[in-house]
N, C-alpha and C positions, 0 to 999 in steps of 0.2 A: 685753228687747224682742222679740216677734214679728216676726218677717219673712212678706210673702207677695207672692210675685210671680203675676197676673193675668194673663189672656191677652186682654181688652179692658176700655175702661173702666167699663162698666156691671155686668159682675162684679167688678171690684174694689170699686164704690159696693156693690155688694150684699154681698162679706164685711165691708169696713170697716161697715157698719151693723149686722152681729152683733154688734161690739164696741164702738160707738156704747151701742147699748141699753143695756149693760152698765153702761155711765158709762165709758170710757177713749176719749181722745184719738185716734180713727184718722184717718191723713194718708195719701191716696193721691197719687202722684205719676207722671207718664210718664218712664218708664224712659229715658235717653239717657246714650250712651258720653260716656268723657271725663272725668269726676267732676264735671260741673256739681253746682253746690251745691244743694240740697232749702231750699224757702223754709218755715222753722217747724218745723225739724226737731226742734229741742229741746223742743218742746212736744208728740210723738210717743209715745204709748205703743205703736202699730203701726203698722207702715211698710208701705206697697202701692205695689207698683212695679208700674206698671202697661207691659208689653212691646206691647202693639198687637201681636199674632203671631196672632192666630188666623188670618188669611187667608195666612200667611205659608208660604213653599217649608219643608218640615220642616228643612231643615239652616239655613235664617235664625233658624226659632224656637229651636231647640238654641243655637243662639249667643247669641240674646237672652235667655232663658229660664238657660245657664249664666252670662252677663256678668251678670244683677240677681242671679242668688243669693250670687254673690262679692261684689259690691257690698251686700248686707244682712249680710252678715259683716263688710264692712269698716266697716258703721256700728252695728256691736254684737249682734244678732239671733243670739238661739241656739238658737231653736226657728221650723221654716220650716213653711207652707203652701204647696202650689202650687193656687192656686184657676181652673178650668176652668169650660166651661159644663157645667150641670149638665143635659147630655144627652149629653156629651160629642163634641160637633163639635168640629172643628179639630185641631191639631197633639201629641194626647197625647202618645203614647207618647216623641215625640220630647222633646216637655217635661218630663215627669215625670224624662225617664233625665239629662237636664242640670241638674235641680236637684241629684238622688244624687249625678251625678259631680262636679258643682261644692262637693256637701259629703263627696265621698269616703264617701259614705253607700250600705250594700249592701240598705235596706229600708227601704218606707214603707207604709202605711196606707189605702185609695182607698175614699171615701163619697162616693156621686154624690146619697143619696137626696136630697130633699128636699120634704119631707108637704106643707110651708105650700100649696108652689106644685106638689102632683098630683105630684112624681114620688116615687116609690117604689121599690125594689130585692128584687125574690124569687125565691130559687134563682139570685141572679143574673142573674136577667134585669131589664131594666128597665122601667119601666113611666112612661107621663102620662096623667095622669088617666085611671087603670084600662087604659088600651090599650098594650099593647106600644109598646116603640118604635120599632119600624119600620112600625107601623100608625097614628102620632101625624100630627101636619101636619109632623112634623121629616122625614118621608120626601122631599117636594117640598120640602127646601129648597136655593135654587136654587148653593149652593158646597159644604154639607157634605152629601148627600141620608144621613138617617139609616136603611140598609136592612136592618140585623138590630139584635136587643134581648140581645143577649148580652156583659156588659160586660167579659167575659176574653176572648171572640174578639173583641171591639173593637181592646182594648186591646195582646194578643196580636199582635194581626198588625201593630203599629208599634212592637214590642221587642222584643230580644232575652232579656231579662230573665223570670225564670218569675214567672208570675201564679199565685195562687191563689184560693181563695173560704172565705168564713166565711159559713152561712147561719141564718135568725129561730131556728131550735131552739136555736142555742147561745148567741145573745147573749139568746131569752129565760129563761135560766138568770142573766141576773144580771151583773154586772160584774167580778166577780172569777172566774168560770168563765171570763168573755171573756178576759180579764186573760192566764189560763194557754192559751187556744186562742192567742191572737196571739205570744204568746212562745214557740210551740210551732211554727209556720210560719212564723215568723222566725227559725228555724234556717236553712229554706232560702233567702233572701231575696228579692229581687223586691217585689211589688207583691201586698198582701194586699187584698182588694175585701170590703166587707161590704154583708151585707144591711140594708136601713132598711125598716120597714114603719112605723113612724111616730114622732111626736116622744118617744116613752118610749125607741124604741132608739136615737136620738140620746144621750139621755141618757145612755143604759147604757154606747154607744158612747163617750162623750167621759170617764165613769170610768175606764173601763178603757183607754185609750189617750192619756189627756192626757200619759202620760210620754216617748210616741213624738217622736222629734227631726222630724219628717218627714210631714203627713200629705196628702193629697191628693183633690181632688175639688169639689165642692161646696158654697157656700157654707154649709149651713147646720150642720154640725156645730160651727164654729163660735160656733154663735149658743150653743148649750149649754156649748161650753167656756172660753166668757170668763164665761159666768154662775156657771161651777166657780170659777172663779182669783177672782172678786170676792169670792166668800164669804171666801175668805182672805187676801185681796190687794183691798182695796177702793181703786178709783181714787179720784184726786184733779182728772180733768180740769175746766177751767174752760170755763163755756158761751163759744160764740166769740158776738162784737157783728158783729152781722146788718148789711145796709143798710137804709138808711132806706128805706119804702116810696112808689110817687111815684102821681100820678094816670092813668099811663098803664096802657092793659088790659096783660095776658099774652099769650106769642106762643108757640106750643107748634110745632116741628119735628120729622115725623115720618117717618122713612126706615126702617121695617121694614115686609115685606110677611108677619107673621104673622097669622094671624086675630084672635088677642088686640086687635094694635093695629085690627085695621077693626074690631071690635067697640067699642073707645074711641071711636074717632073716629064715629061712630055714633050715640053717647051725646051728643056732643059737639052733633051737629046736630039732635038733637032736643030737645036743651036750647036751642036758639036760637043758640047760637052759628056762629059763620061758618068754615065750613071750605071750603077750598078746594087742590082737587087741581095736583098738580104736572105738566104733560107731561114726562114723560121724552126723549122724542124727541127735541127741539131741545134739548136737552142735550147731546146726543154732538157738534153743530159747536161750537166756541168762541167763535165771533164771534154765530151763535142765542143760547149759554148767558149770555152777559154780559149780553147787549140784554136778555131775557127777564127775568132774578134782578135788575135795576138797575130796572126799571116795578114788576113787584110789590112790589115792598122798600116803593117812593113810595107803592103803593095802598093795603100793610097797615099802613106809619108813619100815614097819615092815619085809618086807622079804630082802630089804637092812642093813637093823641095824643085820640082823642073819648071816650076808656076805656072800647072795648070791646074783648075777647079774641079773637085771631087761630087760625086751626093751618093750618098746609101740611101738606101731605102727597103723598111721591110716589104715582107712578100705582101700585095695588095690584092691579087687573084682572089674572088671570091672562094674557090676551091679549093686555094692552098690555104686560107684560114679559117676554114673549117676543118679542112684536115689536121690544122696544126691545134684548133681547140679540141678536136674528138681525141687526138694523140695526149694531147694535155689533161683530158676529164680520166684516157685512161692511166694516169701518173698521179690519179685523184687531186687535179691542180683545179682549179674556178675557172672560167671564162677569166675575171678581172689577174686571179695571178699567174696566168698565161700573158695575158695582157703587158702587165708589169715586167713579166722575164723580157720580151720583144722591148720594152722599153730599156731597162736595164741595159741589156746587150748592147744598144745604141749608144747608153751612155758609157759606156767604157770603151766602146771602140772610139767617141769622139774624144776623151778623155786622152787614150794614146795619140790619136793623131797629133793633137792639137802638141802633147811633147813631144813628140819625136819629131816636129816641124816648127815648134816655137812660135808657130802662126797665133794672134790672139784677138782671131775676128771671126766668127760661124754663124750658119742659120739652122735655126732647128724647127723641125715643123708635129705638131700635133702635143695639146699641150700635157701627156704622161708621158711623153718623149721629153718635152722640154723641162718638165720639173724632174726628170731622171740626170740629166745630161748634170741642169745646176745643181742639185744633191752632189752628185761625181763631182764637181770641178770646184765642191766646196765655195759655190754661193750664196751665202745669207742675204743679201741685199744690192738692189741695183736701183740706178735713177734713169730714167726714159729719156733720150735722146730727142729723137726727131723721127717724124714719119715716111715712114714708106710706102705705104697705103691705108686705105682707111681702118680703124683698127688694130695695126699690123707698124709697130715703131722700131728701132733701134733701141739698147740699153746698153748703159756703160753699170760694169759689174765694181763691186768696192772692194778694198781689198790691197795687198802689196804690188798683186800682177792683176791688174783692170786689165777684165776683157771686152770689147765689144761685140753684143750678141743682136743678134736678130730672131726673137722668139716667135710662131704661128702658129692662132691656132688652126686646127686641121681644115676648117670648115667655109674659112677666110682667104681673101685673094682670087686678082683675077688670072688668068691663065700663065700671062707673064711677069706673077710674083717675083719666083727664084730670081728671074734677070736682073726685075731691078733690085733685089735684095743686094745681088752681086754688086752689081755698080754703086749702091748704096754703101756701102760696107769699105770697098775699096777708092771710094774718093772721097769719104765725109774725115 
């Protein structure tokens, strides 16, 4: 059984749908101390514990990040993943070195590229959609600002561990020339970074390194190495029985401020559909934020119950969130737990919708939205459906009342995401 621990849940839906495609069973679930029990774990052929760390103090995520790797050991996993965002925000260095030490492991593997979705890796540097990364929209991002494209002084400066690099000249020599470089800088250990220039070095990359105990990065190398293992290991998972679908619209919650998602949401209102923006502001008092999420909840259930489709969405204006952090720093809140209340508030408003309409099918977009929403709606664990786009699947949630979700993250999808989400949702 594979192990891989995630660091939000919308990259965990994103690698479990690598091996979704494949045909195997992937169950992602939120990581919590204690040994709570995993609902359907028996019917698991990969296991995603998903830790919520990205926004986390680095020495939180090292704990969470080494407590799931012992925990997928102690539920049989003998080969791990640690799957990050693949631009690499958040808590690296400190994660990568907690899975090692949690498997007393002195080297791993690190592929961030991923083609599907514009990112790509050369000479080590990194690249979206052909722009460096520190000239991407990942530079204004307002908790990880990504300012250099250099994926070993990234990673570098959050380990102690020596980094190396492997770049396109040698992996395009073939799989077996890889095979002998990786075995060759795996004398010294650390954290071996390769180049991806596209879905062939994927490939080449997942020949020559499917024997590695340990690899690390981005989802999509995965997509190629569950496609290796079926060739000779053909799953046997069973499609999961969906809910019934009902006459009410879709309700699409959307708490990322990347361009991608106003690009969606975009689409969305030029198709006809009704979008409507969230203030942020009267979200920072508690006694504003209830009054406010408890009216619209009433205004969107009534134009849901007529069947038509709904999306919120927080304030995305560069101006109004800044004015909504300055408002927030003066209530002495962080950036991140301003962050969190906008998230919050989404989740309890889809929380109401979804009762007061009985509907048990939504998309949620930006992934501290989306791990807010399943916290609310009491999600511990889901199994990946089928895709919608690349990176970007459907999941059926476990439970008495399975719901079918569509989780994004912010930074994913082409313009007319939402649509097909819709139509995804309502004919699968």
């Amino acid at each position: 059984m594979i192990g891989v621990v995630a660091d939000d849940i919308t990259g965990a839906g994103d690698i479990g749908l690598m091996f979704a495609k494949a045909g195997y069973a992937a169950h992602v679930y939120s990581f919590a101390s204690g040994g709570e029990p995993y609902p359907n774990l028996d019917e698991a052929d990969v296991v995603i514990l998903d830790t919520d760390s990205r926004f986390d103090p680095a020495e939180t995520a090292y704990a969470k990040v080494q407590e799931a790797t012992r925990e997928l050991r102690r539920l049989g996993c003998t080969r791990f993943v640690n799957k990050t965002c693949s631009v690499f925000r958040g808590n690296i260095g400190a994660e990568f070195d907690a899975m090692l030490d949690a498997l007393d492991e002195p080297f791993a593997v690190v592929v961030l590229g991923f083609p599907k979705n514009g990112r790509t890796t050369k000479n080590g540097i990194h690249y979206v959609h052909g722009k460096k990364l520190e000239e991407s929209e990942f530079r204004a991002d307002p908790v990880h600002p990504m300012t250099r494209s250099d994926l070993s002084g990234i990673l570098g400066a959050q380990t102690r561990r020596n980094v190396s690099e492997i770049h396109q000249p040698v992996i395009d020599q073939g799989a077996e020339a890889l095979r002998r470089a990786i075995a060759e800088r795996k004398r010294a250990g650390g954290y071996l970074i390769l180049d991806v220039a596209d879905q062939a070095s994927l490939r080449t990359i997942a020949e020559a390194a499917s024997g590695e105990r340990v690899l690390c990065g981005s989802s999509a190398l995965s997509e190629e190495l569950a496609l290796l293992e079926a060739e000779t290991s053909p799953p046997k998972a069973k499609p999961p029985s969906l809910p019934e679908r009902t006459d009410a619209g879709l309700f699409i919650a959307a708490g990322s401020l990347m361009p991608q998602t106003a690009a969606q949401l975009s689409e969305l209102k030029a198709a006809g559909i009704r979008v409507v923006e969230l203030d942020t502001l009267p979200l920072l008092e508690p006694e504003t934020r209830l009054a406010r999420i408890a009216s619209l909840a009433e205004e969107i259930a009534g134009l849901m119950r007529s069947g038509k489709h709904v999306a919120v969405h927080s304030a995305n204006d560069p101006e109004q969130v800044n004015r909504t952090k300055a408002a927030g720093g003066q209530r002495g809140l962080s950036n991140t737990e301003v962050s969190r209340i906008v998230s919050g508030s989404l989740a309890e408003l889809t929380a109401q919708v979804l009762e007061a309409t009985g509907q048990r099918r939504a998309i949620v977009a930006g992934g501290d939205t989306s791990a807010a929403v399943c916290a609310r709606l009491g999600v511990r664990g889901m199994r990946i459906v089928s895709e919608i786009e690349a990176g970007l699947p459907s999941c059926l949630t476990f439970g008495e009342r399975p719901m079918l979700l569509a989780l994004k993250s912010g930074s994913f999808g082409k313009p007319d995401f939402f649509l097909k989400a819709l139509d995804h949702l309502l004919n699968l």
